[in-house]
N, C-alpha and C positions, 0 to 999 in steps of 0.2 A: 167389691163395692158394698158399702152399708147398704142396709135393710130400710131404713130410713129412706124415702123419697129424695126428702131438703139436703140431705149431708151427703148421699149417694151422688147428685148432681155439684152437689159442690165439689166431691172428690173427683167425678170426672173432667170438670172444669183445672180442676189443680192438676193429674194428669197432665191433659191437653196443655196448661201455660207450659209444664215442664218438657214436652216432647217439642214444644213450638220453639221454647229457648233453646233447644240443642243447636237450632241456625245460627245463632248467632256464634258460635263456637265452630262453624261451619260441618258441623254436621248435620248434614242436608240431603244428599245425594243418594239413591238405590244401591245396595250391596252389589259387589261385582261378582260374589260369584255362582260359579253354574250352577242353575235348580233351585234357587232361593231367590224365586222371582216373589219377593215380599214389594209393599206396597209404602211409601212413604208416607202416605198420609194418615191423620190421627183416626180409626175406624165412625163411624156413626150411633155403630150399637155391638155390644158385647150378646154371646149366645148362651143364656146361663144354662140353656137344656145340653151342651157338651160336654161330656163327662171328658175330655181327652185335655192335655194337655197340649196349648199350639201358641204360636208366634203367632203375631198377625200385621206386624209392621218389623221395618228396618231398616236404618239410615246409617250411613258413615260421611268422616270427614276425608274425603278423597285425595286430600294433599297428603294429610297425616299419614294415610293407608298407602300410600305410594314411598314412603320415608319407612315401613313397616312399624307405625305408628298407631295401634286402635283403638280410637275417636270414634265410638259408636253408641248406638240407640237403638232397643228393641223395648216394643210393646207385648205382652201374651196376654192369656188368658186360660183361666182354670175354673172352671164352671163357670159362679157367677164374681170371680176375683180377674180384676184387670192391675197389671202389673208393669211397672215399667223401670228399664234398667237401662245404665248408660256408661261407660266406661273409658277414662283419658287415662290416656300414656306416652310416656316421652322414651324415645331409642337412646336417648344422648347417656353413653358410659358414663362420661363424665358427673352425670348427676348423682349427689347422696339425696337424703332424706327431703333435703332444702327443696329438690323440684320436684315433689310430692306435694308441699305447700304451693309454688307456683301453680300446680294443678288445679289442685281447690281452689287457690284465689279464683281462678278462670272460671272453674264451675261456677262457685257462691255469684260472680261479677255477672255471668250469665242468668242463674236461677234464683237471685235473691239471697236472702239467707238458708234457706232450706227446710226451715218451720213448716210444719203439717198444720194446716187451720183446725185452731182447738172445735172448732163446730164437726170436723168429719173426723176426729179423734172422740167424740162421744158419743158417735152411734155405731155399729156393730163391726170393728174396724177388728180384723185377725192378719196376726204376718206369721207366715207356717212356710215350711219347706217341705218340698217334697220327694219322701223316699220311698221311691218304688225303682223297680227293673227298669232301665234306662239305655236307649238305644239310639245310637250318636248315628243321625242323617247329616247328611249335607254339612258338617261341622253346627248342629245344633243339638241338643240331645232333644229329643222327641220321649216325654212319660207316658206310657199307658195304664 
């Protein structure tokens, strides 16, 4: 989240439309499986004083995920960086490249065009990956 108050709440607003249009793509629903009792909804408040890296939401599209199809959405957080990631895919052999587009159309049809608002693009905005010792729970990898 920017350092800026204005452009921080705007980034989390933008977030939030994004996690909220994943329903409409029907991913909606709580992950099914055991131990990754994550929480559907968009959290209230990020914890900048944890240093650990964690999920803190997770949704799938339950039809999709029953066709072994994964239509999902997770939220984390990394100190004071809130993150969000979403993921469609189609099982069908038959598809080349062409329903890699169909996907995106679906996205973009869901989220807009995908534009970051130039106002939380000018305040203290970093996308960094993290490479540290990595230890896979529950099929998430959990960084410490």
């Amino acid at each position: 989240m920017p350092n800026y108050p204005d452009a921080g709440a705007q980034a989390r607003e933008y977030l939030r439309n994004l996690w909220r249009s994943c329903d409409s793509l029907g991913i909606s629903q709580p992950l099914t499986e055991p131990n990754l009792n994550l929480p559907t909804e968009f959290p209230d408040a990020i914890d900048s004083n944890n240093p650990l890296y964690r999920v803190l939401a997770g949704k799938i599209n339950p039809e999709r995920r029953a066709n072994k199809e994964y239509c999902q959405a997770f939220l984390f957080e990394y100190q004071d960086v809130l993150g969000f990631v979403a993921t469609l895919e189609t099982n069908s052999q038959a598809e080349n490249i062409s329903g890699w587009r169909e996907l995106f159309d679906q996205w973009i049809g869901a989220v807009g065009d995908g534009n970051v608002p130039r106002a939380i693009m000018e305040g203290d905005v970093s996308f960094h990956g993290l490479a540290r010792e990595q230890q896979p729970v529950g099929g998430i990898v959990v960084v410490e």
